[in-house]
C-alpha positions as CSV (number, residue, x, y, z in Angstrom):
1,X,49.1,-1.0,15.8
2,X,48.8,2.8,15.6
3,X,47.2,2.1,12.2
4,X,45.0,0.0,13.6
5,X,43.7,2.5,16.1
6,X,43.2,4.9,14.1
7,X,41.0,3.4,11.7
8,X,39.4,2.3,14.6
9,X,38.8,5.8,16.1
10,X,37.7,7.0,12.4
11,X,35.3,3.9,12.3
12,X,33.9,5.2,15.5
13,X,33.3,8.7,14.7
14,X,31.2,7.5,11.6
15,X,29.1,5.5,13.5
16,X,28.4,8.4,15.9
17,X,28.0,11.2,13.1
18,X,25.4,8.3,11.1
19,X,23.8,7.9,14.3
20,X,23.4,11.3,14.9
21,X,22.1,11.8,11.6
22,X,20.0,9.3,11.5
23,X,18.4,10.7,15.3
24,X,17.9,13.8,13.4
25,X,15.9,12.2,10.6
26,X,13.7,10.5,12.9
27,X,12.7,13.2,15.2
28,X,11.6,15.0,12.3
29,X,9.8,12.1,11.1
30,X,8.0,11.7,14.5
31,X,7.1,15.5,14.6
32,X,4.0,15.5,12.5
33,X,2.8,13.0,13.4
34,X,3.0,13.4,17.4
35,X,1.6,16.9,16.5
36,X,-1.7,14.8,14.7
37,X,-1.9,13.0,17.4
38,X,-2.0,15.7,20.2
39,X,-4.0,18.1,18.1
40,X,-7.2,15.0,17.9
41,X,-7.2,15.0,21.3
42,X,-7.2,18.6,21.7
43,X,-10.0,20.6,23.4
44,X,-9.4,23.9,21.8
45,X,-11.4,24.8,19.0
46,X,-10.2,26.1,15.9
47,X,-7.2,25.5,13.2
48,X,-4.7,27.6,15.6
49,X,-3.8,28.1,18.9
50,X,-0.6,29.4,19.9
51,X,0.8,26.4,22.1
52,X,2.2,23.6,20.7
53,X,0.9,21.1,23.5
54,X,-2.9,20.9,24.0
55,X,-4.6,22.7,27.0
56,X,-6.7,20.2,27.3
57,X,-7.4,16.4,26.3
58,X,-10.6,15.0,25.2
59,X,-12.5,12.3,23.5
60,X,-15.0,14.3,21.6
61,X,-13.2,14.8,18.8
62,X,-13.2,11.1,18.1
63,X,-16.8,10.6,18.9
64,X,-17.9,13.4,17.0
65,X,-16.8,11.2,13.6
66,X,-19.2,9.0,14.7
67,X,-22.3,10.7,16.1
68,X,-22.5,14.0,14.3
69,X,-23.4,12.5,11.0
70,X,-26.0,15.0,9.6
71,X,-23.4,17.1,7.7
72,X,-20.0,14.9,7.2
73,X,-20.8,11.2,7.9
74,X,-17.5,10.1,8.6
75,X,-19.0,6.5,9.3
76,X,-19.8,6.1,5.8
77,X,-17.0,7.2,4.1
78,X,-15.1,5.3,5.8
79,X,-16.9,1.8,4.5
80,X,-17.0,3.3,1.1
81,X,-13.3,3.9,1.4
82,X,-12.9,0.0,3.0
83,X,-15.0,-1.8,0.6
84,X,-13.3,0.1,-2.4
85,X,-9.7,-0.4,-1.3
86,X,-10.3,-4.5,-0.3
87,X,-12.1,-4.9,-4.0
88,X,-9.2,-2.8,-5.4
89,X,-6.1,-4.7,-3.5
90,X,-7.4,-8.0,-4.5
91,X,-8.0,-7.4,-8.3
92,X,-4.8,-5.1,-8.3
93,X,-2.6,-7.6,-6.4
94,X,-4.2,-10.4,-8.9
95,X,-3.4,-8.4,-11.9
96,X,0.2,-7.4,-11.4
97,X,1.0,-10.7,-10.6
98,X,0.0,-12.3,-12.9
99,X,1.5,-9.8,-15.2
100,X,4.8,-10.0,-14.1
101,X,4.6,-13.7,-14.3
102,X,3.8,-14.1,-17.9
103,X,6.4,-11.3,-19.0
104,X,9.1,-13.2,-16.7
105,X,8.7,-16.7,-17.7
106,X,7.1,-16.3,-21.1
107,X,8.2,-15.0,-24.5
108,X,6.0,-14.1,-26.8
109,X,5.9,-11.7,-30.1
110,X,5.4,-7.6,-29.4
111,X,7.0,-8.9,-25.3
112,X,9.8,-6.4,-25.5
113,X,7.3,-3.6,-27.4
114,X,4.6,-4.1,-25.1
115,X,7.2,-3.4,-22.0
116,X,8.7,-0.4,-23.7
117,X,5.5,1.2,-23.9
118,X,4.2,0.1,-20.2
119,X,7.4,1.8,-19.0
120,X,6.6,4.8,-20.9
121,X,3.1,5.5,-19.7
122,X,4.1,5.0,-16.5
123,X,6.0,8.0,-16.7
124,X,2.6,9.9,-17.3
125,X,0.6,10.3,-14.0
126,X,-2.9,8.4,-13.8
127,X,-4.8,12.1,-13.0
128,X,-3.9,13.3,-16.6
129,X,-6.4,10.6,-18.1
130,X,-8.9,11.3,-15.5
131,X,-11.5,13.7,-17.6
132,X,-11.4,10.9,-20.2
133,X,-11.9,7.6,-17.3
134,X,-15.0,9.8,-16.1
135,X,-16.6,10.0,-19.1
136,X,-16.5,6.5,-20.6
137,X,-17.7,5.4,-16.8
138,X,-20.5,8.3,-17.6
139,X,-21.2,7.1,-20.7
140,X,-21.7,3.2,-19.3
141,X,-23.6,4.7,-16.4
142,X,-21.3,3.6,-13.8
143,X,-21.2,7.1,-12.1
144,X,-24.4,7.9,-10.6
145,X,-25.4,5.8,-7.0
146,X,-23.7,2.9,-5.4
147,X,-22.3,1.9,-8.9
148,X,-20.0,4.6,-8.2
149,X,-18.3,2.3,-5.9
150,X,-17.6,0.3,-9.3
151,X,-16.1,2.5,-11.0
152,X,-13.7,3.8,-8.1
153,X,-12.4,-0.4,-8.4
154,X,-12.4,-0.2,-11.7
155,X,-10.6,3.1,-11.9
156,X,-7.8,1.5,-9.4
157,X,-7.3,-1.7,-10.6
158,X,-8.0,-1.4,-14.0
159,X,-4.6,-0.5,-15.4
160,X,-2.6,-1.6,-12.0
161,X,-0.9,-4.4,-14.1
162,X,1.1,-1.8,-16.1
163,X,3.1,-1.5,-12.8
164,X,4.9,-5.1,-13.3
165,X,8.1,-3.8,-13.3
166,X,9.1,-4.5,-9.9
167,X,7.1,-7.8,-9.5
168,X,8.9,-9.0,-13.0
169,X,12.2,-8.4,-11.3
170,X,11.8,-10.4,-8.5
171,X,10.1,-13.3,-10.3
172,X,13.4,-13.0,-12.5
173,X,15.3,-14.4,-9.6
174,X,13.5,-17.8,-9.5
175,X,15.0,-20.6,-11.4
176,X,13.3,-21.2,-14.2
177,X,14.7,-24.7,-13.8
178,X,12.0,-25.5,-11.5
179,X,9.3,-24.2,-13.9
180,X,10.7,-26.7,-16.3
181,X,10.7,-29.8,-14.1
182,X,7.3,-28.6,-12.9
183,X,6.2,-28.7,-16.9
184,X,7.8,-32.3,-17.3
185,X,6.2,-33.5,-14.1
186,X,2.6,-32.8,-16.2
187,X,1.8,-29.3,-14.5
188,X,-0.5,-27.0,-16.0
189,X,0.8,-23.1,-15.9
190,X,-1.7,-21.7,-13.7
191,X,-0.2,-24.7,-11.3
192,X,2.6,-23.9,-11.8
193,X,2.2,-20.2,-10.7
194,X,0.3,-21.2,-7.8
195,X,2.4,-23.7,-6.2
196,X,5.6,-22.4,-7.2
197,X,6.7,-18.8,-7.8
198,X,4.1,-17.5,-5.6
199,X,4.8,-19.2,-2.5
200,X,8.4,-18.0,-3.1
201,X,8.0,-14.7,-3.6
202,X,6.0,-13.3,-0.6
203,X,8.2,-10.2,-0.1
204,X,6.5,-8.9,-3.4
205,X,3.5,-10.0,-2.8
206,X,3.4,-8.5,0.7
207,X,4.5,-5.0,-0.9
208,X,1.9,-5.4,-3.6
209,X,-0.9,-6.1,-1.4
210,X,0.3,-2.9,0.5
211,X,0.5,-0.8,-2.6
212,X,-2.5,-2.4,-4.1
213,X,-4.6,-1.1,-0.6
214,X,-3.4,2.4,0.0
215,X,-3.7,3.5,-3.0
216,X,-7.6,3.5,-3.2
217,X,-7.4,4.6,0.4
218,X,-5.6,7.8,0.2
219,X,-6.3,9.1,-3.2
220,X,-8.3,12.1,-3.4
221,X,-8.1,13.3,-7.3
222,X,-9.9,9.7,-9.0
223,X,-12.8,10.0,-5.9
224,X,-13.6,13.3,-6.4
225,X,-14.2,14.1,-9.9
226,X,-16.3,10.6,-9.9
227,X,-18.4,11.2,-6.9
228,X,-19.1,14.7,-7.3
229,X,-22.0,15.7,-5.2
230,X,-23.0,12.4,-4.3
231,X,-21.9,12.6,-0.8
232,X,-23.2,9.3,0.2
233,X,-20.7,7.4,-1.9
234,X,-17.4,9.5,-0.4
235,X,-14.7,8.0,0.6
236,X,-12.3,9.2,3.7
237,X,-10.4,11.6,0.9
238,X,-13.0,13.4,0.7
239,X,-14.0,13.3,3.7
240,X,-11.2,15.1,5.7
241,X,-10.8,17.4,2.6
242,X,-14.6,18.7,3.1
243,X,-13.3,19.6,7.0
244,X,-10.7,21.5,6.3
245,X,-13.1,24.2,3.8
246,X,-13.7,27.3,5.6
247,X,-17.0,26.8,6.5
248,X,-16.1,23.8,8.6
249,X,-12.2,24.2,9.3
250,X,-13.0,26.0,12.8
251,X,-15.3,23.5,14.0
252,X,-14.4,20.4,12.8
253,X,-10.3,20.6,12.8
254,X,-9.4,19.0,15.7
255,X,-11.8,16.2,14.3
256,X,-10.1,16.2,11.1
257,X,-7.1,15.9,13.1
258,X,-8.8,12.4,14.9
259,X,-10.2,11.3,11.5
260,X,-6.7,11.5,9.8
261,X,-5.3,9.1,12.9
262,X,-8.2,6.9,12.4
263,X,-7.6,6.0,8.8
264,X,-4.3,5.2,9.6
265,X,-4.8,2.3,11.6
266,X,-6.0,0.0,8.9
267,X,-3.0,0.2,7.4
268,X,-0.9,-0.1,10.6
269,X,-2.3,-3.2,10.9
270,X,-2.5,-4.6,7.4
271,X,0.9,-3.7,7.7
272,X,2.3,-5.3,10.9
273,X,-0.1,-8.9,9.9
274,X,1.7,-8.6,6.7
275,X,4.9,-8.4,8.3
276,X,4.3,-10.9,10.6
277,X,3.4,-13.1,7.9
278,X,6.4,-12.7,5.8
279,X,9.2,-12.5,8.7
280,X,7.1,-14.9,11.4
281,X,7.0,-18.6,12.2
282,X,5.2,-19.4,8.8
283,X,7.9,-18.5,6.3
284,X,11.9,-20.1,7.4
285,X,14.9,-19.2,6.6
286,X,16.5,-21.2,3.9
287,X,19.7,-20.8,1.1
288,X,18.5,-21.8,-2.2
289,X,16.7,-24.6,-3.4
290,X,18.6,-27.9,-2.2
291,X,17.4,-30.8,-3.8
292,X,16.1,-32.5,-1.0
293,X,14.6,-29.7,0.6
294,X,16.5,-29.5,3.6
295,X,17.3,-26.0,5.5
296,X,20.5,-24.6,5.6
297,X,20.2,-22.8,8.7
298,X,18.6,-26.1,10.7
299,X,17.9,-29.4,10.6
300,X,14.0,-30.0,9.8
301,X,13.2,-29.5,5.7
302,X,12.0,-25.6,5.2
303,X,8.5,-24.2,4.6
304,X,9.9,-23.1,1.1
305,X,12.3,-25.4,0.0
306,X,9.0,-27.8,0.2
307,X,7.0,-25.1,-1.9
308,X,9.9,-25.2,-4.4
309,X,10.3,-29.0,-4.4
């Protein structure tokens, strides 16, 4: 009994030194991010002030992004930055799937080779290849006007299917069983793919469409040394970068501030539809693939035991 209690009592004073911990964590977390927030409603000028809470609230910081165009067109950029990351998610998403389905199910000659090497050069970062990218896009003339826009989805989606690793790994886990009866039954591969692994596999393909999509939207390095001085074709990067030189930084802070909230809302909300998506009403719980399709945790047959069957 003493035993007993004692472990308890220890058990207890984890929890509260994890929780504790974990308090910690989050309240520093939250910091920057209250502070962005509370500085792009501020209605002191300038990149300091020596209170942490604004003096003041206002709105004009927000509708300065919109109205005060002539020198940063925040407007713009930020439909540049939109149509760029869309384009990009989808190929990207298309690619890395796709990928990781062939290397998972298939086996082919130079398989093990060509993985090897894919997990090497991902070790390099993408902005080390960057002077070369700009100058084969220079030298098919995808770097002057709107075709700049192609070449930003081509810069971010063309090699996106070298990150397979992760998407391979969780395709692993399907049986390949299934692909076989599928095969017997007359299906085609690409049918097989559609009706099969993918519906069964939405985790990955939620966080691939997440990765696919703010990666275009954040990245500053690829955008800038292809754009250049064509400020009409910037994206948000670039933007919010341009605010913070010193000829801006006093004046247009507090907007930077309200532009870096702004961005962040697309993906809030790709996020949380995602996440509806993948934990909601549409996808049910179910414990393997029973053969006829029936739900271990209810009664009717599950969304993706009918998928798999």
């Amino acid at each position: 009994m003493k035993q007993y209690k004692s472990a308890k009592a220890a058990r207890r004073r984890t929890n509260v030194i994890v929780h504790i911990v974990l308090a910690i964590l989050a309240v520093i977390w939250i910091f920057p991010v209250l502070w962005v927030i509370m500085t792009s409603f501020r209605a002191e000028k300038g990149s300091y002030v020596s209170t942490f809470f604004p003096q003041g609230l206002t709105l004009d910081n927000y509708t300065r992004l919109f109205t005060d165009t002539a020198v940063l067109n925040f407007p713009q950029m930020f439909m540049n930055t939109l149509i760029i990351a869309i384009c990009s998610c989808l190929l990207s998403s298309f690619y890395v799937l796709s990928a990781s389905y062939c290397l998972s199910r298939m086996r082919f000659k130079m398989r093990k080779p060509f993985m090897n090497m894919a997990m090497i050069l991902g070790l390099f970062p993408g902005f080390m290849s960057m002077i070369a990218v700009y100058f084969i896009l220079k030298a098919v003339g995808l770097t002057e006007g709107s075709m700049i826009r192609l070449a930003l989805i081509l810069c971010y989606s063309g090699g996106a299917a070298l990150s397979f690793q992760i998407a391979k790994g969780f395709f692993d886990t399907t049986p390949y069983a299934v692909d076989e009866a599928a095969l017997i039954a007359g299906c085609t591969r690409w049918k097989i793919f559609t009706k099969i692994p993918l519906p069964l596999s939405k985790p990955i393909i939620v966080y691939t469409l997440l990765t696919a999509f703010i990666g275009p939207w954040v990245d500053f390095i690829f955008a800038k040394v292809i754009c250049r001085a064509n400020s009409d074709q910037y994206t948000v990067a670039i933007g919010l970068w341009k605010m913070l030189e010193k000829e801006y930084i006093d004046s247009w802070y507090t907007s930077f501030a309200a532009g870096a909230v702004l961005i962040s809302i697309p993906i809030a909300l790709i996020f949380l539809k995602l996440q509806k998506i993948l934990c909601g009403r549409h996808v049910r719980r179910c414990e393997g693939l029973t053969p006829k399709g029936v739900c271990l945790y209810g009664r009717k047959e599950s969304w993706l035991c009918k998928q798999a069957i």
